[in-house]
N, C-alpha and C positions, 0 to 999 in steps of 0.2 A: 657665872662662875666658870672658872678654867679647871681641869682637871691636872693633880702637883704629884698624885700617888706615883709609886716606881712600877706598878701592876704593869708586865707583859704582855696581859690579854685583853681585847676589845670586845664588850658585846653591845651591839647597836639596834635596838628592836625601836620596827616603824609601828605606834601606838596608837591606838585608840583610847576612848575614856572606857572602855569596858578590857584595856589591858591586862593582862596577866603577871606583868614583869613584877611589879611590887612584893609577889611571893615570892619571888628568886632572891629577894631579896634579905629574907628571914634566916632567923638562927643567927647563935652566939660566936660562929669560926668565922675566921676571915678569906674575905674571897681574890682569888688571883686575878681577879678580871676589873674592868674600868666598867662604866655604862653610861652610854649617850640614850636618851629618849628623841626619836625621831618622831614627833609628837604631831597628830593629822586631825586634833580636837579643835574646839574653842574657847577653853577653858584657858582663862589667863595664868591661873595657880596649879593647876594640877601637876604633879610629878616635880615638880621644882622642891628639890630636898638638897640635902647636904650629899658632897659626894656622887653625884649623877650630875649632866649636864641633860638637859634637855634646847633640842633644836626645831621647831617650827617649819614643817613642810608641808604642804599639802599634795594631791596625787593617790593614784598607788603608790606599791610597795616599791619599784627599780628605779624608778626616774628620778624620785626625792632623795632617794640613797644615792644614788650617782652622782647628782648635784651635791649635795653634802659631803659625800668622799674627793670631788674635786676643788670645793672648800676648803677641806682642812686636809691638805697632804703631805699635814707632819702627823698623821693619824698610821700612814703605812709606814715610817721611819721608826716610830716610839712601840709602837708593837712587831708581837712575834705573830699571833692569830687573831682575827678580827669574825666574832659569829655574827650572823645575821640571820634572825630565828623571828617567825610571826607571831604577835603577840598575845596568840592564842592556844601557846602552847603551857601545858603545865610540868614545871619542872624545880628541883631546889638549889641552894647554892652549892651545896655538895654535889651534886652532880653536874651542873655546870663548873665546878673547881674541876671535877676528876674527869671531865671530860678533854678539858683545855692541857692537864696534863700527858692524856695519853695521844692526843696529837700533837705533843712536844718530844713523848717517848718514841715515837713510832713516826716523827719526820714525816706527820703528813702534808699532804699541799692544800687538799680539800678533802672535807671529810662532815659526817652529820652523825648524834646521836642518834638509838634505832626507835622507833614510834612503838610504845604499846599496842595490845594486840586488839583492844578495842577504839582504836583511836581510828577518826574518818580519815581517808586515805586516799591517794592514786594508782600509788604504788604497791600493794601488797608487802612486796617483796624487801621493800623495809619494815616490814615489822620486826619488831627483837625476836632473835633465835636463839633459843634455849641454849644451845651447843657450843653457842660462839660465843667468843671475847671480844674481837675484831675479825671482819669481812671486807676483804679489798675485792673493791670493786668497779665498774666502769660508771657510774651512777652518782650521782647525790644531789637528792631535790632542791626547790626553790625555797620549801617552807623552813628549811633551816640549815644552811649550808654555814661551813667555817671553811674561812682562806689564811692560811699564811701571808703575809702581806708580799711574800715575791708574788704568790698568783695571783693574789687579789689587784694587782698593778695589771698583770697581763689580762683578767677577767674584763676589767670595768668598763671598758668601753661596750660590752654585752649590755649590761644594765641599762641602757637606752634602746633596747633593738626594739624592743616591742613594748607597750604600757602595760599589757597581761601581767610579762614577763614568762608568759606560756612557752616553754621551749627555750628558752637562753640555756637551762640544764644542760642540756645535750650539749652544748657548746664549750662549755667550761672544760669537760674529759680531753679535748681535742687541745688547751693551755696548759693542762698538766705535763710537767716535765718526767718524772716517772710515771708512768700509766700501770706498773706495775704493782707497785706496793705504795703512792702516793695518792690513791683514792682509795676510801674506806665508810665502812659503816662501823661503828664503835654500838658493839652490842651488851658490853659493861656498864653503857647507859643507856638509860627508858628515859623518854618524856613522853607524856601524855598529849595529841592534837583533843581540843576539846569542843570542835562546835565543826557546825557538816560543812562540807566545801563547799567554797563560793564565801559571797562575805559582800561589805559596802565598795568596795573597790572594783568588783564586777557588776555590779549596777548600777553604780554609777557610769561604767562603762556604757553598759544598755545603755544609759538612760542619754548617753549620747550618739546612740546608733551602730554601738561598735561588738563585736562579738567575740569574745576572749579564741575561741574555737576559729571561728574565720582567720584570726591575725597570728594563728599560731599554725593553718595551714599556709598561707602567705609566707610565713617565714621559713619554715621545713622547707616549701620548694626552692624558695632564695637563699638557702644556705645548705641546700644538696642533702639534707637530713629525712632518712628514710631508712622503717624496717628496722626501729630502734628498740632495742631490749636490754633490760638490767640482765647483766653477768659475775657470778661472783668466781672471781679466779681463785684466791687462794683464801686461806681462814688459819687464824690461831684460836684453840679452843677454849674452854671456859678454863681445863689444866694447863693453858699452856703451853701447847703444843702444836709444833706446825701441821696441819693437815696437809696430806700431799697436793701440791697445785695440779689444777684440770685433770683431776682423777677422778672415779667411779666411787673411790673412799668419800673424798669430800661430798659429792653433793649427794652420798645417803646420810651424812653425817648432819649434813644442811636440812635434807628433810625431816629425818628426825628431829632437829630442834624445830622446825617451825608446826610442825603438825599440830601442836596443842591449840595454835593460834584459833586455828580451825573452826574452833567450837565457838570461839568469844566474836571474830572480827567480823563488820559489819563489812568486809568484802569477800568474806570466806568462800565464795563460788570462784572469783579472780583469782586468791590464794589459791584456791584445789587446781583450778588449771594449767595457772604457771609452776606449782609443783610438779605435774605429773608430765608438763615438759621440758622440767628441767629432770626427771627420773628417764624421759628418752632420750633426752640428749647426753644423758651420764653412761646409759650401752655403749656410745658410742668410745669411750672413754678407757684408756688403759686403770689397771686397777688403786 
């Protein structure tokens, strides 16, 4: 089946049979978004429903998306935002609808919902902050980034640099046309990461002799990336309000939302450190 709806938004999640998407899909509102299943089972019927296209690729997660996004590229024309979220996340339509709004509100280019404070992580520093509505910042992961279809054009040729897909992140901030206020963490929305990192797509890697960590120092040196860290420049708060950018306000304002995290997240040693360096990098900082 072809997709006929007039929906704006794309969400494209590479699936397994122990996928999550099926509950994004519940509840009686309707959703602003389309959905393609980037489907890596064997299962001849699964996820084939009404209203979803499902496409067949095997692979990781970047390679298959890349081929598929070079496939159909009336996909960047017919949308405004295209997510690309692992299918192990847990989240609902309402929050994937109001997500997809507020980087419609806010003109972003790239942008990710923020991770529950119990959710297994890389990053800490996406976890949801209490304090925030929205966080621009230099960052947004690989497990569920959303493009605009201008960046997403300028991005994809990334999606092949490496099979991990370990490190493309980094690369994407450097295609953003605003770097200012067009990367963000939308802290208005939670999802839930639900299973510990790593997955069949890095062991299978092993299982071919290849080392997600090796191929993602390989690429850092061949693409001059080094001494990379999440920064949040500016924030609008939970009322509303602009927080002052790179000031001493903001990131006690950041601390305090994230401190609760503290207690729940299975990275809370990572969380305390990159806290208390971001509380000496805020001295340095006018008020």
């Amino acid at each position: 089946m072809s997709i006929s709806t007039p929906r704006r938004n794309l969400v494209i999640v590479r699936a397994g049979d122990a996928s999550l998407h099926p509950g994004w899909l519940d509840g009686p509102e309707a959703r602003n978004w389309d959905l393609v299943v980037s489907y890596f089972g064997k299962d001849p019927v699964r996820y084939r429903q009404d209203d979803v296209v499902r496409i067949d690729g095997v692979g990781p997660k970047w390679t298959p998306l890349h081929r598929l996004l070079l496939d159909h590229p009336d996909y960047l024309d017919r949308y405004d935002y295209i997510w690309l979220p692992d299918d192990d996340l847990a989240a609902t339509k309402a929050d994937i609808n109001r997500f997809f709004r507020l980087c419609a509100e806010y003109r972003l280019e790239l942008a990710q919902p923020s991770l529950s404070a119990d959710s297994p992580m890389t990053h800490p520093l996406l976890i949801h902050n209490r304090a925030s509505h929205i966080r621009f910042t230099n960052f947004v992961e690989v497990m569920a980034p959303c493009f605009s279809a201008a960046c997403l054009a300028r991005v994809l040729p990334t999606f092949s640099a490496t099979e991990s897909g370990w490190g493309i992140d980094w690369l994407w901030p450097r295609l953003v046309a605003d770097r200012d206020s067009g990367i963000a963490i939308v802290d208005d929305v939670v999802i839930r990461h639900t299973r510990p990192l790593g997955g069949p797509n890095y062991d299978a890697m092993r299982a071919k002799g290849k080392s997600p960590r090796a191929e993602l120092i390989e690429f850092q040196q061949r693409e001059g990336i080094s001494d990379v860290r999440i920064q949040v420049h500016k924030a609008i708060s939970r009322s509303g309000r602009s927080l002052p950018p790179r000031s001493r306000r903001l990131q006690m304002r950041l601390f305090v939302g994230s401190a609760p995290a503290l207690v729940v997240s299975p990275a809370r040693w990572t969380l305390f450190k990159q806290l208390l360096r971001r509380m000496a990098s805020a001295r340095q900082m006018p008020g």
